[in-house]
N, CA, C and O of each residue as an XYZ file, in Angstrom:
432
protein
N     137.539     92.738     57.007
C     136.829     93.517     56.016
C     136.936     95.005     56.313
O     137.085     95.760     55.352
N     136.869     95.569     57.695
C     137.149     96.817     58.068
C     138.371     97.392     57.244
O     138.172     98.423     56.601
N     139.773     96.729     57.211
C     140.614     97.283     56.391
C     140.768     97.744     54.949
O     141.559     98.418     54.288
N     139.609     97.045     54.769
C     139.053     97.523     53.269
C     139.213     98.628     52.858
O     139.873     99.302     52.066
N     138.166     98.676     53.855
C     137.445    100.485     53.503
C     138.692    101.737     53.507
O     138.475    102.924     53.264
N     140.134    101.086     53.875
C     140.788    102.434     53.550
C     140.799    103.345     54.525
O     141.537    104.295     54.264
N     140.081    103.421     55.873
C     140.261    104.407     56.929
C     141.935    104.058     57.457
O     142.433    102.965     57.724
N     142.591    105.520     57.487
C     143.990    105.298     57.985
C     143.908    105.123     59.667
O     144.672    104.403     60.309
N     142.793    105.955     60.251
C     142.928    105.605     62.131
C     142.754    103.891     62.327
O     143.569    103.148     62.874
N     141.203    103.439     61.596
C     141.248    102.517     61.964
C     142.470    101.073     61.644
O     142.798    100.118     62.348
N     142.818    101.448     60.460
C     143.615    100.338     60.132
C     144.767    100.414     60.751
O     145.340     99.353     61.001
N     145.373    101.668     61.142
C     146.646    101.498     62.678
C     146.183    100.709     63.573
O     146.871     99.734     63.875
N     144.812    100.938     64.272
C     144.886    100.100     65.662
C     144.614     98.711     65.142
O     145.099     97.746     65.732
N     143.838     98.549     64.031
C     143.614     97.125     63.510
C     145.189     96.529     63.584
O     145.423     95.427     64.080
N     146.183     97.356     63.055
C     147.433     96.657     62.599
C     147.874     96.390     63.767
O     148.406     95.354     64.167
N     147.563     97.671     64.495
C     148.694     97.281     65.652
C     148.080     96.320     66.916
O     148.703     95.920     67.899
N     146.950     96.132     66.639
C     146.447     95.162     67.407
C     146.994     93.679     67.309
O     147.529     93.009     68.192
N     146.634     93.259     65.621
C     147.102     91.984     65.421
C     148.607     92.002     65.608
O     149.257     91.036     66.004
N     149.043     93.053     65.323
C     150.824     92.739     65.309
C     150.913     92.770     66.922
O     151.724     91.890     67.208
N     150.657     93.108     67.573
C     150.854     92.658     69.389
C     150.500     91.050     69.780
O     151.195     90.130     70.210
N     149.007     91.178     69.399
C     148.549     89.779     69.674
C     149.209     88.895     68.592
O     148.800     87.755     68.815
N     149.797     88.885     67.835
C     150.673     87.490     67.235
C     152.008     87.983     67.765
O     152.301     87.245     68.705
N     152.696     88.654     67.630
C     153.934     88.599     68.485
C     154.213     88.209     70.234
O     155.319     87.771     70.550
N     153.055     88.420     71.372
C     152.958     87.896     72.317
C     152.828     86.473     72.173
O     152.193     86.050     71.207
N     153.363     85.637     73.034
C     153.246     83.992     73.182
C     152.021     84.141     73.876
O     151.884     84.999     74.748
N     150.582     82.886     73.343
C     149.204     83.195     74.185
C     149.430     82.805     75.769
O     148.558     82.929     76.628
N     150.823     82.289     76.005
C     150.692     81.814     76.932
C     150.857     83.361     78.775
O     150.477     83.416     79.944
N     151.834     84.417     77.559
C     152.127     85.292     78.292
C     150.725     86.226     78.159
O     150.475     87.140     78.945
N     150.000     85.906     77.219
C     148.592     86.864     77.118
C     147.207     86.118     78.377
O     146.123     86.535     78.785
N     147.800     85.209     78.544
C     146.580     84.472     79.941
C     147.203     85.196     80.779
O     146.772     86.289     81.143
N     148.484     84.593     81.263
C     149.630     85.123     82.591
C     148.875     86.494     82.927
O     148.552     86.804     84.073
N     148.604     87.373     81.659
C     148.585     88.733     82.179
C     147.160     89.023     82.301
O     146.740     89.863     83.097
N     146.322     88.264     81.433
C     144.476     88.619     82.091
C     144.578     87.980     83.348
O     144.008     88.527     84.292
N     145.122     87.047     83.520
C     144.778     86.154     84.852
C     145.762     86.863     86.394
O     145.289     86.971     87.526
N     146.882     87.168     86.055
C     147.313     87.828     87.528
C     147.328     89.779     87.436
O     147.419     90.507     88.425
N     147.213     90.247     86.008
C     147.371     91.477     85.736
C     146.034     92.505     85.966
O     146.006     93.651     86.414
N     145.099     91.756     85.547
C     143.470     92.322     85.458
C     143.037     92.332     86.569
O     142.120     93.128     86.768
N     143.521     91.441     87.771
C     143.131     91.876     88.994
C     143.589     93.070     89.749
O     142.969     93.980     90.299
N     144.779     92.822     89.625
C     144.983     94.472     89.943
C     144.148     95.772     89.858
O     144.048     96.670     90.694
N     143.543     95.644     88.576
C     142.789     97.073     87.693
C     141.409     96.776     88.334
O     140.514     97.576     88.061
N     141.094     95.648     89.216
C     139.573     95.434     89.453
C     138.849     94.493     88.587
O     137.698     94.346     88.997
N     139.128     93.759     87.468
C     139.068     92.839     86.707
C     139.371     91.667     87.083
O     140.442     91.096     86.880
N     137.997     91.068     87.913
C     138.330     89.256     88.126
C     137.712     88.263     87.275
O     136.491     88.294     87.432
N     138.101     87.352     86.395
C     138.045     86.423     85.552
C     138.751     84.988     86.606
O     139.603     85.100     87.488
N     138.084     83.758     86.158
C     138.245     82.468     86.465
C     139.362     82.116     85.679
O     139.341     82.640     84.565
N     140.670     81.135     85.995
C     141.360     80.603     84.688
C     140.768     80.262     83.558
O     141.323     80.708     82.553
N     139.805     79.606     83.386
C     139.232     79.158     82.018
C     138.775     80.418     81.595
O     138.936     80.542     80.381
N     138.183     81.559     82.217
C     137.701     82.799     81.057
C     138.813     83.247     80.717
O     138.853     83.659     79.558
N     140.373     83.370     81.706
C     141.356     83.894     80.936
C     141.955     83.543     79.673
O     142.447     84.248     78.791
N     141.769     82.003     79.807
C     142.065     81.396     79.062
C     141.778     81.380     77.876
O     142.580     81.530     76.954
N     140.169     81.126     77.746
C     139.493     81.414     76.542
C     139.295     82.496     75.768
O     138.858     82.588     74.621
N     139.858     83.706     76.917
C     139.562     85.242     76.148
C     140.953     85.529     75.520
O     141.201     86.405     74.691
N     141.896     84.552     76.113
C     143.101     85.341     75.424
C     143.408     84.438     74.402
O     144.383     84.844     73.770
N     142.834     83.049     73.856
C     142.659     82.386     72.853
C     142.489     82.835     71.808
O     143.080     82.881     70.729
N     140.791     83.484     72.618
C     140.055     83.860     71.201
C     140.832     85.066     70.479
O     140.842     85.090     69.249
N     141.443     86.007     71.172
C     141.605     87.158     70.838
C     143.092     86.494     69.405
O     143.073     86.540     68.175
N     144.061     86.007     70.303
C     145.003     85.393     69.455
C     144.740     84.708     68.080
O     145.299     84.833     66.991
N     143.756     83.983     68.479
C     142.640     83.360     67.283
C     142.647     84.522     65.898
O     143.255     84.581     64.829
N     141.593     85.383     66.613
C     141.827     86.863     65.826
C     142.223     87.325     64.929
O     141.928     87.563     63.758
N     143.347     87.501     65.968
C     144.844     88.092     64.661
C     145.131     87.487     63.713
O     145.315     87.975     62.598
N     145.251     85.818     64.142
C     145.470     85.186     63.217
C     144.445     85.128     61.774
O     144.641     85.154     60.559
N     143.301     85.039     62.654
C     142.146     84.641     61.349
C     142.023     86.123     60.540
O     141.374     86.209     59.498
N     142.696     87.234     61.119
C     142.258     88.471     60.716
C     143.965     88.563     59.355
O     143.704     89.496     58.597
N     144.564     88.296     59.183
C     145.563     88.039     58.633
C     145.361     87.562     57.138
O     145.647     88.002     56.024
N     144.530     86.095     57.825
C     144.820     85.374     56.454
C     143.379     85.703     55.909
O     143.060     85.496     54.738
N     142.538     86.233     56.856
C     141.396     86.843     55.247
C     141.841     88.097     54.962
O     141.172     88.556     54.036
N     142.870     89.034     55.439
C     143.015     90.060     54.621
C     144.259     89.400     53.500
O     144.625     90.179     52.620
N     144.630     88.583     53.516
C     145.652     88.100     52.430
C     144.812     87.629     51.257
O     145.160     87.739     50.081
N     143.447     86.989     51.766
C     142.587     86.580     50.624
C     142.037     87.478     49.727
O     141.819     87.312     48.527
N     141.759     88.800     50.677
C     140.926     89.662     49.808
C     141.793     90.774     48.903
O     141.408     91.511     47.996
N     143.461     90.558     49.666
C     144.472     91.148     48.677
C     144.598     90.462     47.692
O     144.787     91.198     46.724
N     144.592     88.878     47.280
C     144.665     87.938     46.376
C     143.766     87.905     45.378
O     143.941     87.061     44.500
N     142.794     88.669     45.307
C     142.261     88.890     44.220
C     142.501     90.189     43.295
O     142.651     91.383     43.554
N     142.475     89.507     42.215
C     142.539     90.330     41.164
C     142.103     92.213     41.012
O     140.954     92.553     41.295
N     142.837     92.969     40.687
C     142.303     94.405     40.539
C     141.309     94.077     39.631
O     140.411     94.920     39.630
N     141.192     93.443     39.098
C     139.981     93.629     37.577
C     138.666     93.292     38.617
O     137.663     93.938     38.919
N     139.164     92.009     38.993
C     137.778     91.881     39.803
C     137.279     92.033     40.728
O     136.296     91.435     41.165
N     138.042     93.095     41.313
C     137.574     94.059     42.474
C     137.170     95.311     41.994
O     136.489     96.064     42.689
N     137.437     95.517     41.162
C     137.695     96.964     40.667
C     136.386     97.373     40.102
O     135.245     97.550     40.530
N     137.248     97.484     38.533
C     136.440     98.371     37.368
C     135.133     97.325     37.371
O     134.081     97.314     38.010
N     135.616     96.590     36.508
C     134.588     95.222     36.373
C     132.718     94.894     37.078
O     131.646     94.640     36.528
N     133.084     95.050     38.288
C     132.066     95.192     38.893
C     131.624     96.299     39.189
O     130.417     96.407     39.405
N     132.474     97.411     39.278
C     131.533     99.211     39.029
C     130.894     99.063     38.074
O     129.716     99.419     38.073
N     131.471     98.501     36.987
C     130.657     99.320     35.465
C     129.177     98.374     35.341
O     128.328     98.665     34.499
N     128.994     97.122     36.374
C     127.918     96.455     35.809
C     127.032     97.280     37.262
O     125.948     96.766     37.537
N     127.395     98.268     37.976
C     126.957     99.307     39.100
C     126.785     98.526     40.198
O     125.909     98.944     40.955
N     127.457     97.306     40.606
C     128.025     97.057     41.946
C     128.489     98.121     42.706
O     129.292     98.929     42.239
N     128.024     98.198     43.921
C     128.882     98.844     45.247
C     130.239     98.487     45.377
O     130.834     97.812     44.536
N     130.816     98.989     46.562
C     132.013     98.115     47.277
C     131.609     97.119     47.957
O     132.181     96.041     48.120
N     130.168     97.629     48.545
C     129.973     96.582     50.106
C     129.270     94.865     49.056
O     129.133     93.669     49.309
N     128.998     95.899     47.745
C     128.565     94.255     47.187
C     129.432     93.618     46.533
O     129.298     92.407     46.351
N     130.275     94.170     46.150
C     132.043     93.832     45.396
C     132.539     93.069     46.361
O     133.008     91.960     46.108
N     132.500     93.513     47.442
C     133.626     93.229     48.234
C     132.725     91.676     49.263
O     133.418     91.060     50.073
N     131.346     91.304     49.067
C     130.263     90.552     49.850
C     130.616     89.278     48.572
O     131.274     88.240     48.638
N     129.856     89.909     47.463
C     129.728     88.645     46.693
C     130.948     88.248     45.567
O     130.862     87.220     44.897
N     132.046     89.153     45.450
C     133.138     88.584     44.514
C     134.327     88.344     45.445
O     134.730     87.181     45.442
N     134.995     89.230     46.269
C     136.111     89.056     46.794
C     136.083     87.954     47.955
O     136.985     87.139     48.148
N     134.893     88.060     48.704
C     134.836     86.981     49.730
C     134.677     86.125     49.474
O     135.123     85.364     50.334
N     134.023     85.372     48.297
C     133.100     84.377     48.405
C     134.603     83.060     47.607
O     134.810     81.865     47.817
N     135.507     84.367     46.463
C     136.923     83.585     45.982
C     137.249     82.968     47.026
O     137.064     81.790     47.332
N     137.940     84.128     47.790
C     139.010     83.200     48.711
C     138.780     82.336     50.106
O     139.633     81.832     50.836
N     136.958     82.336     50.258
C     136.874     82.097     51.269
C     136.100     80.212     50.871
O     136.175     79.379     51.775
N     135.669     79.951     49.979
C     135.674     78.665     48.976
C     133.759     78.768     49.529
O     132.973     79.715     49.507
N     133.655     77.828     49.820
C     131.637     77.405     50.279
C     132.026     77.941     51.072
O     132.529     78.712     50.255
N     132.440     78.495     52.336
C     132.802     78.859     53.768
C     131.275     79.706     54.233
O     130.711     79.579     55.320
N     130.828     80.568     53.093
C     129.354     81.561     53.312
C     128.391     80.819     52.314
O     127.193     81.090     52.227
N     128.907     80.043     51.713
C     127.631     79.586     50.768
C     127.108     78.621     51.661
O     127.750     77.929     52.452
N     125.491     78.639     51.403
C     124.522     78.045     52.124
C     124.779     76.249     51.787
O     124.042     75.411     52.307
């Protein structure tokens, strides 16, 4: 959702974050919390390496395919449509764009 908003700093490191973490194999992203982070003073157990460099991979991924969802909607109904009935963005973007592509996923 951060990429939304159109900030050019943040959406570089956003990009270039996920584009690192999906181009690394997760397997070379443990290798390096687990023998690399000690070096720097950073000690983690295998399983926290494990799980931190999961989740992070996780991430990218999940950070991907909801920005593909919220590109998949329509300009009308992101747009004009919901300005003129005096929707926000943060409510445009809460109760029409998310709620399409993301199916019951937030509904109670």
């Amino acid at each position: 959702m951060l990429r939304s908003f159109g900030v050019r700093v943040l959406n570089f490191f956003i990009v270039i974050f996920v584009d690192v973490l999906r181009a690394l194999p997760p397997l070379v992203i443990i290798i390096l919390f687990y023998f690399a982070l000690p070096s720097v003073g950073v000690r983690m157990s295998g399983f926290a390496a494990t799980w931190l460099s999961l989740s992070l991979v996780l991430t990218a991924f999940a950070e991907e395919i909801f920005w593909a969802g919220i590109l998949a909607v329509p300009k009308g109904a992101s747009g004009k449509r919901p300005r003129s009935t005096g929707m926000s963005f943060l409510q445009t973007l809460g109760r029409l764009s998310f709620p399409r592509r993301c199916g019951s996923l937030f509904l109670p």
